[in-house]
C-alpha positions as protocol buffer text, in pm:
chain_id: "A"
residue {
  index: 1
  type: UNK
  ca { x: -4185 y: -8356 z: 3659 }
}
residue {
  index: 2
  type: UNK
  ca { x: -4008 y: -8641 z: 3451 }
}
residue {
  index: 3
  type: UNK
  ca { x: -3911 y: -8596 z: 3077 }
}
residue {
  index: 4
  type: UNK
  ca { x: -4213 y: -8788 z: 2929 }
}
residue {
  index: 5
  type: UNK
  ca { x: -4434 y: -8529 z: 3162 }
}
residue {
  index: 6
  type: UNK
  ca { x: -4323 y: -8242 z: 3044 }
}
residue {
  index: 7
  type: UNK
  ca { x: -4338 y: -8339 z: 2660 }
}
residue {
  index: 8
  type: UNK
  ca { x: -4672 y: -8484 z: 2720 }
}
residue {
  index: 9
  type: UNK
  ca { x: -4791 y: -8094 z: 2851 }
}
residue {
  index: 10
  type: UNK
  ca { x: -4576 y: -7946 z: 2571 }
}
residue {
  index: 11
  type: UNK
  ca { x: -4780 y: -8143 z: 2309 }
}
residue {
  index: 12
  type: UNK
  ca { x: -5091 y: -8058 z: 2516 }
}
residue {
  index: 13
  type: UNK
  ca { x: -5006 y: -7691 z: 2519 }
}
residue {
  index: 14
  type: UNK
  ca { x: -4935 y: -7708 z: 2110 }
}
residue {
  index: 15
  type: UNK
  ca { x: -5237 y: -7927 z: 2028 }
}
residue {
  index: 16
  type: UNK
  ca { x: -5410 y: -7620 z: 2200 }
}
residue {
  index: 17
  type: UNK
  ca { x: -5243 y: -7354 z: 2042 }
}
residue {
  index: 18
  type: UNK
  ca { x: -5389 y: -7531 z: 1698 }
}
residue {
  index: 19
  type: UNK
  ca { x: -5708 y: -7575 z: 1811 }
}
residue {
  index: 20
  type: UNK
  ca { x: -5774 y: -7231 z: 1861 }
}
residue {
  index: 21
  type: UNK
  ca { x: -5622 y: -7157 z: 1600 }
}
residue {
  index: 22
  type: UNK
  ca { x: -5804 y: -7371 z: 1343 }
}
residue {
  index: 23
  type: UNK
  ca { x: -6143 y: -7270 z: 1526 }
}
residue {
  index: 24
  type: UNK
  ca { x: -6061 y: -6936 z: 1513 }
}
residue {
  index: 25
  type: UNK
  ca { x: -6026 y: -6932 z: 1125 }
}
residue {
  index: 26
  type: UNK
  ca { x: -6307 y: -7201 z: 1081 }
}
residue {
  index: 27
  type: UNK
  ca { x: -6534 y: -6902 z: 1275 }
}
residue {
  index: 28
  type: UNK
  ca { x: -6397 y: -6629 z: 1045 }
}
residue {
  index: 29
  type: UNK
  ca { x: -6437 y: -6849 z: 759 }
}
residue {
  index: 30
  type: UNK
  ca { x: -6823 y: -6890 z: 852 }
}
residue {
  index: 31
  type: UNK
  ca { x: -6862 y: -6541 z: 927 }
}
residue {
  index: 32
  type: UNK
  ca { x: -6735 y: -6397 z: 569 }
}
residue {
  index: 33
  type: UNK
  ca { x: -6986 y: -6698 z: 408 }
}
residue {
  index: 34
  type: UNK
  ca { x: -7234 y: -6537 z: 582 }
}
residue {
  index: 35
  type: UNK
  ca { x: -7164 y: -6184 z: 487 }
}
residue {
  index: 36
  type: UNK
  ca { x: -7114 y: -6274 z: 126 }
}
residue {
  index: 37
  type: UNK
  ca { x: -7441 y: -6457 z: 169 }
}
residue {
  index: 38
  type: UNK
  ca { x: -7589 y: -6139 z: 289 }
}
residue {
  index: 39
  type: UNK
  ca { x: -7477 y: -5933 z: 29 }
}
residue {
  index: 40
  type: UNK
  ca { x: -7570 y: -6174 z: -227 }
}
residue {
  index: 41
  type: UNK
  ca { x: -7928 y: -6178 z: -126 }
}
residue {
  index: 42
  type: UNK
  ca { x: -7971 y: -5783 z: -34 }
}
residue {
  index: 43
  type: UNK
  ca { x: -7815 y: -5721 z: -414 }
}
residue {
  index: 44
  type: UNK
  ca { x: -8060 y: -6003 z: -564 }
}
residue {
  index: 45
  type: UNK
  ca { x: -8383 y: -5873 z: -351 }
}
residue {
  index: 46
  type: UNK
  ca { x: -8293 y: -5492 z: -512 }
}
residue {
  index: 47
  type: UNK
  ca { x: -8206 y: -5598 z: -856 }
}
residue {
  index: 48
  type: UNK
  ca { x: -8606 y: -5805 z: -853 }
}
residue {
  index: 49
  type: UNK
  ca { x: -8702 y: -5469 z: -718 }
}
residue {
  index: 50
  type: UNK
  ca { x: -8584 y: -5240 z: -976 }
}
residue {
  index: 51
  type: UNK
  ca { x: -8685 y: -5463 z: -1231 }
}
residue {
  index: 52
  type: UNK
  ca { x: -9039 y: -5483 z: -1145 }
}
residue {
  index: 53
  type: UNK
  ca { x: -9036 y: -5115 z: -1125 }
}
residue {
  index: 54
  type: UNK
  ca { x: -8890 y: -5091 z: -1464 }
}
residue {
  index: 55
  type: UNK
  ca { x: -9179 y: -5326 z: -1584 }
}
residue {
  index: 56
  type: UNK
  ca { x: -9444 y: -5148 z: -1400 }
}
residue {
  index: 57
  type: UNK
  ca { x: -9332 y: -4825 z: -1614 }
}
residue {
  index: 58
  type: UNK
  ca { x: -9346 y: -4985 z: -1941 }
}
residue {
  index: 59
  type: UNK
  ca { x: -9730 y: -5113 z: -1863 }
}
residue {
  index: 60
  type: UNK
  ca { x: -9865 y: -4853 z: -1704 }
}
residue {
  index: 61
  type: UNK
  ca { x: -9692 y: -4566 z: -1967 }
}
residue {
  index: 62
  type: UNK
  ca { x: -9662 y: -4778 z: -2259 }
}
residue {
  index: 63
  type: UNK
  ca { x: -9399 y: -4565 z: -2424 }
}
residue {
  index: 64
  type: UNK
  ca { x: -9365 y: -4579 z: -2835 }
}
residue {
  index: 65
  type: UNK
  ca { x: -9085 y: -4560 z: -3086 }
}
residue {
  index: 66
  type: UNK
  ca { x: -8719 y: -4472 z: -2902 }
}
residue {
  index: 67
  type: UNK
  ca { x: -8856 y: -4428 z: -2553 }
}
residue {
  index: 68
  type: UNK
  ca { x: -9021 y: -4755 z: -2587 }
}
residue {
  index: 69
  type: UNK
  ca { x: -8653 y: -4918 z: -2726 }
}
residue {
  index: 70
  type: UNK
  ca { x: -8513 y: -4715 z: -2439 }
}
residue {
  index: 71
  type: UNK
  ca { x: -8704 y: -4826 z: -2151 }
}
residue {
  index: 72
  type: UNK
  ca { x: -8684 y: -5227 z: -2312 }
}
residue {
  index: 73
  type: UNK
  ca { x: -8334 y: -5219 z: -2320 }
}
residue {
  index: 74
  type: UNK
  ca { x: -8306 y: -5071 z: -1963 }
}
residue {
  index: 75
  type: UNK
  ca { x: -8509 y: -5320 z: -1820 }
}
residue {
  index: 76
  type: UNK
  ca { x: -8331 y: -5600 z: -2040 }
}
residue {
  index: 77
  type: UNK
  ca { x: -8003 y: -5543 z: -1886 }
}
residue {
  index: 78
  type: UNK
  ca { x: -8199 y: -5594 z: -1588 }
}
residue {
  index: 79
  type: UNK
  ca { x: -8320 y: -5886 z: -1660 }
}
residue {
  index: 80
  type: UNK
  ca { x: -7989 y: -5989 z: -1781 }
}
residue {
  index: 81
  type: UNK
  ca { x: -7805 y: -5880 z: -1467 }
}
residue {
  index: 82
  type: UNK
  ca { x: -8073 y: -6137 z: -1230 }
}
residue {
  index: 83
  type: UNK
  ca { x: -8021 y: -6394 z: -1515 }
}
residue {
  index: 84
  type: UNK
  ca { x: -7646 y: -6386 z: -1445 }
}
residue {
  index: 85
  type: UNK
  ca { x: -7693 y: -6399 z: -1065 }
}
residue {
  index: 86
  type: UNK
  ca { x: -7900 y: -6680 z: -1042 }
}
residue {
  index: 87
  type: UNK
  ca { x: -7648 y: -6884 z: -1284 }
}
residue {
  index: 88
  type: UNK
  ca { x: -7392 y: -6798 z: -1028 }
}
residue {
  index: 89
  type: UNK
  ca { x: -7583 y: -6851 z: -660 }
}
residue {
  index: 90
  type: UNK
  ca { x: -7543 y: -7278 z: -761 }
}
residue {
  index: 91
  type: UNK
  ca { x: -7167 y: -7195 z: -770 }
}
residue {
  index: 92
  type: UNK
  ca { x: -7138 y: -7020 z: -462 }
}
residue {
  index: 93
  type: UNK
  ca { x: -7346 y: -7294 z: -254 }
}
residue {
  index: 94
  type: UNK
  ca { x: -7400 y: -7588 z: -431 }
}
residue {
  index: 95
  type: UNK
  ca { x: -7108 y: -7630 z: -644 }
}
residue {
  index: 96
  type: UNK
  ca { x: -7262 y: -7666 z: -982 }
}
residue {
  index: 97
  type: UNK
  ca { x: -7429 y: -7358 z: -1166 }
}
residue {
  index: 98
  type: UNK
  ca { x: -7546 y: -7249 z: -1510 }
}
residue {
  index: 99
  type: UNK
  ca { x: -7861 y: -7361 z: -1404 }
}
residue {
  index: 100
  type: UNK
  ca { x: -8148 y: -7257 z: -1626 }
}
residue {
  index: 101
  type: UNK
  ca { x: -8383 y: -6992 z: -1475 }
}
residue {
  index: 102
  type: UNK
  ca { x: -8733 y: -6827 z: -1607 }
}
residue {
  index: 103
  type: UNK
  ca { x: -8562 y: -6478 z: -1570 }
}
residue {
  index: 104
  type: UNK
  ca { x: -8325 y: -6566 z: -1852 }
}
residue {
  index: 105
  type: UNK
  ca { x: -8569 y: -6758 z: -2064 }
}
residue {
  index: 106
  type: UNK
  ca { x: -8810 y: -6415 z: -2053 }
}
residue {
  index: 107
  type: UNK
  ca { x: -8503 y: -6209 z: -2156 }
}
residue {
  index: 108
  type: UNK
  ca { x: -8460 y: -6448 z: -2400 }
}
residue {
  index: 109
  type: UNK
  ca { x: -8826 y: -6469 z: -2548 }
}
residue {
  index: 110
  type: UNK
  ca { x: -8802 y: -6047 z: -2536 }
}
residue {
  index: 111
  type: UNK
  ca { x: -8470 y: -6011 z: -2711 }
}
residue {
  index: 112
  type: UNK
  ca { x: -8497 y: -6262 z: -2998 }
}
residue {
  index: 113
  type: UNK
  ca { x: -8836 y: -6426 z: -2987 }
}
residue {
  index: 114
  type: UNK
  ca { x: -8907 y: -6804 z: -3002 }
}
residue {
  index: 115
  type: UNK
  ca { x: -9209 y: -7016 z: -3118 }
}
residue {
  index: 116
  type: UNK
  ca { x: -9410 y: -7164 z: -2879 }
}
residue {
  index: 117
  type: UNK
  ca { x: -9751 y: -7411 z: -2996 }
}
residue {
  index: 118
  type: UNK
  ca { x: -9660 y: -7353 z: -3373 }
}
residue {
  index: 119
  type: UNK
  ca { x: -9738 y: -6968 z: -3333 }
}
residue {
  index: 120
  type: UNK
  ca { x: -9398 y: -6776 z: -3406 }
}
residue {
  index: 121
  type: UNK
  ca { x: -9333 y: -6520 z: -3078 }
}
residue {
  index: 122
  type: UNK
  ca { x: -9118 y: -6213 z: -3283 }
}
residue {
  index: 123
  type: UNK
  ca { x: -8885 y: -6008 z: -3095 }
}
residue {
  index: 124
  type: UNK
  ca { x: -9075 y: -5760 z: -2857 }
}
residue {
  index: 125
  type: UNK
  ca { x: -8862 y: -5438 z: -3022 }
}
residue {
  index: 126
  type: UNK
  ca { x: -9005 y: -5585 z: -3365 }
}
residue {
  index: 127
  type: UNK
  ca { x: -9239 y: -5287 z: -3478 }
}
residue {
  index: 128
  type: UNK
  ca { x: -9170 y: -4981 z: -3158 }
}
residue {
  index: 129
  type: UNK
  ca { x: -9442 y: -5041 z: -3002 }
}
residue {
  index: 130
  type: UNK
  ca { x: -9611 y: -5328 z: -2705 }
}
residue {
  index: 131
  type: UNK
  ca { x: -9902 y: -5500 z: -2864 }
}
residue {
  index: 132
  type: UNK
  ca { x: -10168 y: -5676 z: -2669 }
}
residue {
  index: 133
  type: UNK
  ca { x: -9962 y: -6003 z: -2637 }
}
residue {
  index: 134
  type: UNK
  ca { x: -9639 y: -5880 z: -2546 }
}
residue {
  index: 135
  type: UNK
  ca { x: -9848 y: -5675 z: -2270 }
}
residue {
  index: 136
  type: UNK
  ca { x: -10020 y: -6002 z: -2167 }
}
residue {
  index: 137
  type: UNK
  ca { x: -9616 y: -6171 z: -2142 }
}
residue {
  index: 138
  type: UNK
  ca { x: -9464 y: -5869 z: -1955 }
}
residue {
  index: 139
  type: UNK
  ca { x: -9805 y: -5878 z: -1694 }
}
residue {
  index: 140
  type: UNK
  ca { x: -9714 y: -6260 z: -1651 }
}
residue {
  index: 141
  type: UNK
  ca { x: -9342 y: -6181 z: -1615 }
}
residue {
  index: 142
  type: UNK
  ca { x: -9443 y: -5916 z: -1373 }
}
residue {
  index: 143
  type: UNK
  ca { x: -9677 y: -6150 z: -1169 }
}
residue {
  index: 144
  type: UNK
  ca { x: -9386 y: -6353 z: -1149 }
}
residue {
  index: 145
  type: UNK
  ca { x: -9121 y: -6109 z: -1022 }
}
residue {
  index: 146
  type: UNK
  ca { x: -9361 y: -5993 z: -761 }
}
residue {
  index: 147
  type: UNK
  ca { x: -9405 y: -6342 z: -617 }
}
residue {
  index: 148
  type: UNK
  ca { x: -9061 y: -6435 z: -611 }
}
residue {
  index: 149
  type: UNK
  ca { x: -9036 y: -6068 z: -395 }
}
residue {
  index: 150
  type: UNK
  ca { x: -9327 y: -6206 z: -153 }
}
residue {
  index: 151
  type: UNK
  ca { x: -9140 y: -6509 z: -132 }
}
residue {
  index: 152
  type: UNK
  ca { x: -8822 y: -6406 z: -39 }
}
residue {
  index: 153
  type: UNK
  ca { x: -8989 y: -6192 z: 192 }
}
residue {
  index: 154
  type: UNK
  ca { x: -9260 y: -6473 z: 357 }
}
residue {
  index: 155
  type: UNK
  ca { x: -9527 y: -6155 z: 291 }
}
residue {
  index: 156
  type: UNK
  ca { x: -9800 y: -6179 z: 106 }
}
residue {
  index: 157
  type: UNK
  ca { x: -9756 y: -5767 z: -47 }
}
residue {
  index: 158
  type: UNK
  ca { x: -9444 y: -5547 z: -207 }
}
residue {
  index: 159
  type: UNK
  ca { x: -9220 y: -5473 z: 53 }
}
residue {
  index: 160
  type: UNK
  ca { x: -8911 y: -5226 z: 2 }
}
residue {
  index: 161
  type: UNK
  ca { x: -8705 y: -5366 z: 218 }
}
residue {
  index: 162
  type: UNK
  ca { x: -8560 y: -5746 z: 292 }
}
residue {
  index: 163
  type: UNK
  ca { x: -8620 y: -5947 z: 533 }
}
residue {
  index: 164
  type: UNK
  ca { x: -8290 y: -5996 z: 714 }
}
residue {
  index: 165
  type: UNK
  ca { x: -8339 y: -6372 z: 874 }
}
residue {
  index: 166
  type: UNK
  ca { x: -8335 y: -6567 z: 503 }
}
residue {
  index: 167
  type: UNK
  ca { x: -8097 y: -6828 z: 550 }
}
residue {
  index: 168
  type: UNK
  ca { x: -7955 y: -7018 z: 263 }
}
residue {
  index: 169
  type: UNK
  ca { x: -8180 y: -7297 z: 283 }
}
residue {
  index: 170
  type: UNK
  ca { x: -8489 y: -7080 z: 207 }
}
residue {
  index: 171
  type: UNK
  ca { x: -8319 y: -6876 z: -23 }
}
residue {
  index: 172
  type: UNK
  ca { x: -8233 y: -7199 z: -239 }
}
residue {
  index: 173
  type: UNK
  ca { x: -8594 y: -7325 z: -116 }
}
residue {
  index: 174
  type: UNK
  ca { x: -8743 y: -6989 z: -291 }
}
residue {
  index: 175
  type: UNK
  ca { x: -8512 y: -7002 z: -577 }
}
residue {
  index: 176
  type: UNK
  ca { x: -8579 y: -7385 z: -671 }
}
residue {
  index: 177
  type: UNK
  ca { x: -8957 y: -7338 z: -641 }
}
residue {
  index: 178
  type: UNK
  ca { x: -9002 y: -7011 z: -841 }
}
residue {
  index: 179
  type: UNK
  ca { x: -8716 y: -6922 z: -1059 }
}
residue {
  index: 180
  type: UNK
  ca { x: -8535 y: -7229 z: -1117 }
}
residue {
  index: 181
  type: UNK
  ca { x: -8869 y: -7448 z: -1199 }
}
residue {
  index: 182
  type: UNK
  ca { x: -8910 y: -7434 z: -1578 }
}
residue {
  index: 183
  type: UNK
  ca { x: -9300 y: -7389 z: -1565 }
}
residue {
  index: 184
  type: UNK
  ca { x: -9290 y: -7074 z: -1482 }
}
residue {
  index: 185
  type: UNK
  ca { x: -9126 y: -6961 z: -1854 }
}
residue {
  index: 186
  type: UNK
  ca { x: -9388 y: -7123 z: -1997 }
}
residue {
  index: 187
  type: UNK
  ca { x: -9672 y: -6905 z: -1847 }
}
residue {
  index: 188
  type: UNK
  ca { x: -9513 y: -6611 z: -2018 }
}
residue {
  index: 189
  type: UNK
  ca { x: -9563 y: -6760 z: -2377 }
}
residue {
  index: 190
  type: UNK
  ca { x: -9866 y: -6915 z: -2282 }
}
residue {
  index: 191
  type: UNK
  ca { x: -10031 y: -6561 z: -2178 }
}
residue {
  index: 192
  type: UNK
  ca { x: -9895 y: -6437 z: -2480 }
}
residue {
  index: 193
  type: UNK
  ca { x: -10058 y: -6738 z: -2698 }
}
residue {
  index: 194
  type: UNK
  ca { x: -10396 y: -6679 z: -2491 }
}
residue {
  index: 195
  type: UNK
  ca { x: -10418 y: -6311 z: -2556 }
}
residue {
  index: 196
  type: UNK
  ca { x: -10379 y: -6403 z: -2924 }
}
residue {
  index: 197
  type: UNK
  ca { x: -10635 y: -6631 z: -2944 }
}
residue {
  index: 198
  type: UNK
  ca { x: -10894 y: -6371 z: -2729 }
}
residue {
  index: 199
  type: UNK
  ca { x: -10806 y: -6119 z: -3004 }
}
residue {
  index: 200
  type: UNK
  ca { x: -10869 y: -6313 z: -3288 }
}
């Protein structure tokens, strides 16, 4: 074998060696997307979950005075924690984030109020008690949830556990179309506007 030979199956050999070597961590680098991908959703799918539970409490047992502040500041943290992981799934796969969602805006609206059609929305913790409006905006809110839970799940009822097959591109698809389209916020003050004006 002359000299040129041998360096030519040398490089060969090393060229090799770095292939499988790059493919190897290109596969491992794939893999750990997907598992972080995985745990993303499952924690996202259970936080929705839990929330909706928490707002299915405070309708159906309509709690007064400190159990009422109790139970609203349980589920705002809730609220708060789906806020903060929808601001971060843009991050983690479409490198830009802080994206404005309905969850936060509803935490918002709860928390500190707003105005909305030149009627002023108080704070829901305002007097220690739901009135007929805030119930109208937390049934909304709860619609809400429970389609963004059908959605991620492709059913049309509650289901308690995940589907495991979402792939990012329905996840985002789900995400875009229900919780990351503003018009969904305004249904919330708009059912709370509407149950004003059927009360008055």
């Amino acid at each position: 074998m002359t000299r040129f030979k041998k360096i030519g199956v040398y490089l060969f050999f090393c060229v090799f060696l770095l292939s499988i070597f790059f493919n190897y961590r290109y596969y491992q680098t794939i893999k750990e997307e997907e598992q972080q991908f995985a745990y993303l959703f499952t924690d996202f799918y259970y936080e929705v979950d839990e929330t909706i539970d928490s707002l299915e409490f405070l309708l159906t047992h309509d709690p007064e005075g400190n159990k009422l502040i109790d139970s609203m500041v349980s589920f705002l943290n809730q609220l708060t924690r789906i806020d903060f992981m929808l601001r971060r799934v843009p991050y983690y796969f479409f490198s830009e984030g802080g994206v404005s969602n309905s969850v936060g805006a509803a935490a918002n609206y709860i928390e500190r109020g707003t105005k909305h059609k030149g009627q002023f929305i108080p704070p829901f913790l305002e007097d220690g008690r739901l009135n007929g409006q805030e119930r109208a905006f937390l049934q909304e809110l709860n619609s809400f949830l429970l389609q963004v839970q059908y959605a991620l799940n492709g059913l049309e009822k509650r289901s308690d556990v995940p589907i495991r097959d979402l792939d990012k591109v329905r996840f985002d698809r789900v995400l875009t179309e229900n919780v990351y389209n503003e018009i969904h916020h305004y249904r919330f003050l708009e059912a709370y506007v509407k149950e004003g004006q059927g009360s008055n």
